[in-house]
C-alpha positions in Angstrom: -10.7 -10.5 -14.9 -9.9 -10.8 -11.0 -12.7 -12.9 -9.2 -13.5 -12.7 -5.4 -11.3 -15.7 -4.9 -8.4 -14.4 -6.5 -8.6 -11.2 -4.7 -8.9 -13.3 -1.5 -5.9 -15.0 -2.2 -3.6 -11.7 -3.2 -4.7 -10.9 0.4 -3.3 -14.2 1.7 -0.1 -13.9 -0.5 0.8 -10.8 1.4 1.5 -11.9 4.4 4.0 -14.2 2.7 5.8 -11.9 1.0 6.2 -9.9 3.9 7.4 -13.5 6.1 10.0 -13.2 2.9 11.1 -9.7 2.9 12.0 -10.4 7.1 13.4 -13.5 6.0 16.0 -11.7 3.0 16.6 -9.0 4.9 17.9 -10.9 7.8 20.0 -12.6 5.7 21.4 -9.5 3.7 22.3 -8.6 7.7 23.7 -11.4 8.3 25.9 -11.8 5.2 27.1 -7.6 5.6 28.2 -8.8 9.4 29.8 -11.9 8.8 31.6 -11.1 5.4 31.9 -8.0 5.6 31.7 -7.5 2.1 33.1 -5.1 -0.6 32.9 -3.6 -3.8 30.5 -5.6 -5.9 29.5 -7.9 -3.1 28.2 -4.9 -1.1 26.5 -3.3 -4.1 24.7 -6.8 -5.0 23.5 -7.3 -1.1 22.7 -3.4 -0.7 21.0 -3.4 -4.1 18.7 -6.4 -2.9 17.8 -4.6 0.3 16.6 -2.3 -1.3 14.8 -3.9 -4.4 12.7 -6.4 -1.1 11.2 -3.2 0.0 10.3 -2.3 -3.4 8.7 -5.8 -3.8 7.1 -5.3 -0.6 5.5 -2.2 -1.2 4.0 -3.6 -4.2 2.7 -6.9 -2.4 1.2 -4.1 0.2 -0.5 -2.2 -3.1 -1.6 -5.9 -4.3 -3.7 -6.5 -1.0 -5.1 -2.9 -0.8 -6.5 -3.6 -4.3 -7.7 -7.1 -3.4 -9.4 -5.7 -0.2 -11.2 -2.9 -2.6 -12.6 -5.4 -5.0 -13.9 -7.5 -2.0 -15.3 -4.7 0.0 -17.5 -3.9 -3.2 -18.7 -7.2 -3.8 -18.5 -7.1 -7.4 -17.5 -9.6 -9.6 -15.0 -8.1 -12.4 -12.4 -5.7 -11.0 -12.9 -3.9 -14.2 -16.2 -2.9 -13.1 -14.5 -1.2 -10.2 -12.5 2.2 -12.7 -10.3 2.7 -9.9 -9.0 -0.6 -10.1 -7.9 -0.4 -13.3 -5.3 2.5 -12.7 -3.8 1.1 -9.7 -3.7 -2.2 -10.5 -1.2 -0.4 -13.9 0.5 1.9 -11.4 1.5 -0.8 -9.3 2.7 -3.4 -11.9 4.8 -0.7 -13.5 7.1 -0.4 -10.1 8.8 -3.8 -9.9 9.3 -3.4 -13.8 13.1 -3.9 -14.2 14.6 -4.4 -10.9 15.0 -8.3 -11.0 16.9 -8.5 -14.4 19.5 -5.5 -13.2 19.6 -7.3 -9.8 20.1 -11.5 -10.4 22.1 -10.5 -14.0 23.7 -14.5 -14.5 21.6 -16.4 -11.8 18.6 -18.1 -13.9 17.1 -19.6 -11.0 16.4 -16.2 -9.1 15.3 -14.3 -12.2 12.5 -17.4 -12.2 12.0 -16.7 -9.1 11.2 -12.7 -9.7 9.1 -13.4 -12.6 7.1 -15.7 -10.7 6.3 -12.9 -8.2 5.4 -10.0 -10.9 
């Protein structure tokens, strides 16, 4: 189960994932103005914009759980019942949206994996 260090570090990882949702977006902006994109360009970078704030969301849910398992000092996150149902809920969410999103590009699918 999840150990006060690992719950520590969720909290840590947040703030990179948020760095990285700025850091897409801008460039989903920047592609839309300079391109000017359409058809299945501008459903890929739309879709994408909106899949970051999905991803987002859940890195938000990640550190709200990691800040309840540290504020209740215990050791298993199991032995907080709570826990258990969010921590389902919230891995359900992202379930999906990377495989529909990269389709042929190995190398980002890794990189969506890696994040779930």
């Amino acid at each position: 189960m999840v150990r006060l260090d690992e719950a520590k570090s969720v909290q840590e990882a947040d703030e990179e994932i948020d760095q990285l949702e700025k850091d897409i977006e801008r460039l989903c902006l920047k592609l839309l103005l300079q391109q000017q994109p359409v058809a299945r360009d501008l459903r890929q970078i739309s879709a994408a914009l909106k899949m970051i704030t999905d991803m987002e969301r859940i890195g938000d849910q990640a550190s709200d759980i990691a800040e309840i398992i540290i504020s209740e000092k215990k050791d298993e996150a199991a032995d907080i019942p709570v826990i258990v149902k969010m921590s389902e809920a919230s891995s359900k969410d992202g379930s999906g949206q990377c495989e529909c999103l990269c389709g042929k590009r190995p190398g980002v699918v890794t990189c969506c994996y890696r994040i779930r």
